[in-house]
ZAVO-618041 format. One record per residue (C-alpha): x, z, y; residue in three letters. Coordinates in steps of 0.02 Angstrom, whole numbers, padded with zeros to 5 digits, always signed. Each point is the difference from the previous one (the first is absolute). Layout:
N
XZYALA...
// end
This chain:
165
+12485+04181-04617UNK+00100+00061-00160UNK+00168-00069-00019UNK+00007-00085-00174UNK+00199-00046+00024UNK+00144+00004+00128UNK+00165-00109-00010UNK+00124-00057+00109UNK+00022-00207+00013UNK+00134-00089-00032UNK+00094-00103+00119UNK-00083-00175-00033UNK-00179+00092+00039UNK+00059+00071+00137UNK+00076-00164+00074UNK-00177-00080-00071UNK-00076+00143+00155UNK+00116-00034+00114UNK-00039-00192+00005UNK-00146-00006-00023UNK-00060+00120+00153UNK+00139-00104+00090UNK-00070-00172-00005UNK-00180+00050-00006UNK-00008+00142+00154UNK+00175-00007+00055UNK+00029+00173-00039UNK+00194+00067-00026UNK-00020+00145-00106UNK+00186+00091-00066UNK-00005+00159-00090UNK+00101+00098-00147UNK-00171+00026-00115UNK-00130-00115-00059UNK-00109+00089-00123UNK-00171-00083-00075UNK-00137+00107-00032UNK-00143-00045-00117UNK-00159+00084-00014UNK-00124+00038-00135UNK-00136+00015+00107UNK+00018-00159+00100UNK+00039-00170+00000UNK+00139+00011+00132UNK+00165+00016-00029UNK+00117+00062+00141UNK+00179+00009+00029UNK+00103+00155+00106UNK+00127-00049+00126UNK+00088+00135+00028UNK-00132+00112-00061UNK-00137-00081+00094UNK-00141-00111-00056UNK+00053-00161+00084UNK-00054-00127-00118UNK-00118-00051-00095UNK-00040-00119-00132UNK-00144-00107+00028UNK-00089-00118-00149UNK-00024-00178+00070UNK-00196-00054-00011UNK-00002-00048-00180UNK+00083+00186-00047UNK+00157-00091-00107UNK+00128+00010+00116UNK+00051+00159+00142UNK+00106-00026+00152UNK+00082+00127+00106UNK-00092+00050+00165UNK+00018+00139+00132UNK-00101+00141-00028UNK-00098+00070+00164UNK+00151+00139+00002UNK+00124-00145+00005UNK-00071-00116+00115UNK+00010+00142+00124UNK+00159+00035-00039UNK+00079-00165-00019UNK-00123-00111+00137UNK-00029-00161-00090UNK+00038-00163+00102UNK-00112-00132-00074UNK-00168+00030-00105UNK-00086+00091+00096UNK-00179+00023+00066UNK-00035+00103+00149UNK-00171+00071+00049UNK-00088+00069+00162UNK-00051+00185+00020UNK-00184-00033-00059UNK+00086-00039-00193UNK+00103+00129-00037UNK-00114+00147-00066UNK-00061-00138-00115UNK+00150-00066-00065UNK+00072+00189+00003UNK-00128+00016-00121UNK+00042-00120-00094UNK-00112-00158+00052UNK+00014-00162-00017UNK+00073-00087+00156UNK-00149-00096+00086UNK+00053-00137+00116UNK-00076+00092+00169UNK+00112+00144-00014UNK+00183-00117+00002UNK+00068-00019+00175UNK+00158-00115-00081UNK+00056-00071-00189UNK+00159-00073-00039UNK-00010-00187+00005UNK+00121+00010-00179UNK-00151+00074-00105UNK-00069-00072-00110UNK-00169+00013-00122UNK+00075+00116-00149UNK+00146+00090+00093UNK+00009+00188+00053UNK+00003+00060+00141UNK+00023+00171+00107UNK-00120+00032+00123UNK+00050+00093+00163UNK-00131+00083+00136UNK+00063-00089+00185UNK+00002+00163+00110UNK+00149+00067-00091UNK+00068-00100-00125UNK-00043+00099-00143UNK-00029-00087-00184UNK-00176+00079-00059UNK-00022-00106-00152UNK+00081-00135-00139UNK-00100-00144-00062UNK-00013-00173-00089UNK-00045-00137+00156UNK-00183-00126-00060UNK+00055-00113+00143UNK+00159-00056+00080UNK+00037+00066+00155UNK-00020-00120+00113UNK-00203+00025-00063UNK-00013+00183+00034UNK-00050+00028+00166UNK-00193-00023+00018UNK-00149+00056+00004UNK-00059+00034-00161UNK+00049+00013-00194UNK+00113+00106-00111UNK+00171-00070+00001UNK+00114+00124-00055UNK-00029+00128-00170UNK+00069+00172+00008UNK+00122+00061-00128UNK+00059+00147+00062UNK-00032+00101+00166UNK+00050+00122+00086UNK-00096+00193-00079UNK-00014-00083-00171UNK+00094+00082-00170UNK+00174-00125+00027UNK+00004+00068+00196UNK-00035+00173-00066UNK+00135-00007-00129UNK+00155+00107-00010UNK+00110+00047-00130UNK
// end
């Protein structure tokens, strides 16, 4: 992944972070440097905290708009409280290689999802997040026994979770 620029944000985009991982995972992130990174390679933009790629900006389905979302690296560092999909033993060399999440493999969804939204997706022995994606169902539909319900974005071995500056 070649860096095509690096800036600092401002304030507002900071505070535009801050909220949004707030209301949608719950997450409390405070630190002195918020840097976005965009590539030329790649259709993901990231932003640093504090040096580390914690966040990352996510086109909605239609590709207009992007929303701030914990990267793999930041949901493990800053657990998120609601949006997320957990999934038994069996799952997670597939979605650690970047699968889509198949209803089988969840053990538990949040009831709070719904069709469009992402969503971090943990393993249920340890905790761990393995994986980001964009929810095809709400959550209260994801445990089953069969169909795709979740699409990976970004997982846990690929380029953005091999990325340091």
């Amino acid at each position: 992944m070649n860096v095509k620029s690096r800036h600092h944000l401002r304030a507002d985009a900071i505070d535009e972070i801050e909220d949004a991982l707030a209301a949608n995972l719950g997450v409390e992130i405070d630190a002195d440097a918020y840097e976005r990174v965009e590539f030329d390679d790649s259709d993901w933009d990231v932003v640093l905290v504090d040096g580390d790629p914690f966040v990352l900006y996510v086109h909605d389905e239609d590709g207009t708009d992007s929303e701030p979302f914990l990267t793999v690296q930041g949901a493990n560092a800053h657990p998120p409280d609601r949006h997320v999909v957990t999934v038994d033993a069996g799952a997670v060399s597939f979605v650690s290689d970047g699968a889509d999440v198949m209803r089988p493999g969840i053990v538990e969804a949040d009831g709070d999802i719904e069709a469009g939204d992402l969503v971090a997706i943990s393993e249920e022995s340890h905790g761990k997040f393995l994986a980001i994606g964009r929810a095809r169902t709400s959550g209260d539909d994801m445990v089953g026994d069969s169909g795709k319900v979740v699409d990976s974005i970004h997982h846990v071995g690929d380029d953005l979770f091999e990325f340091s500056i």
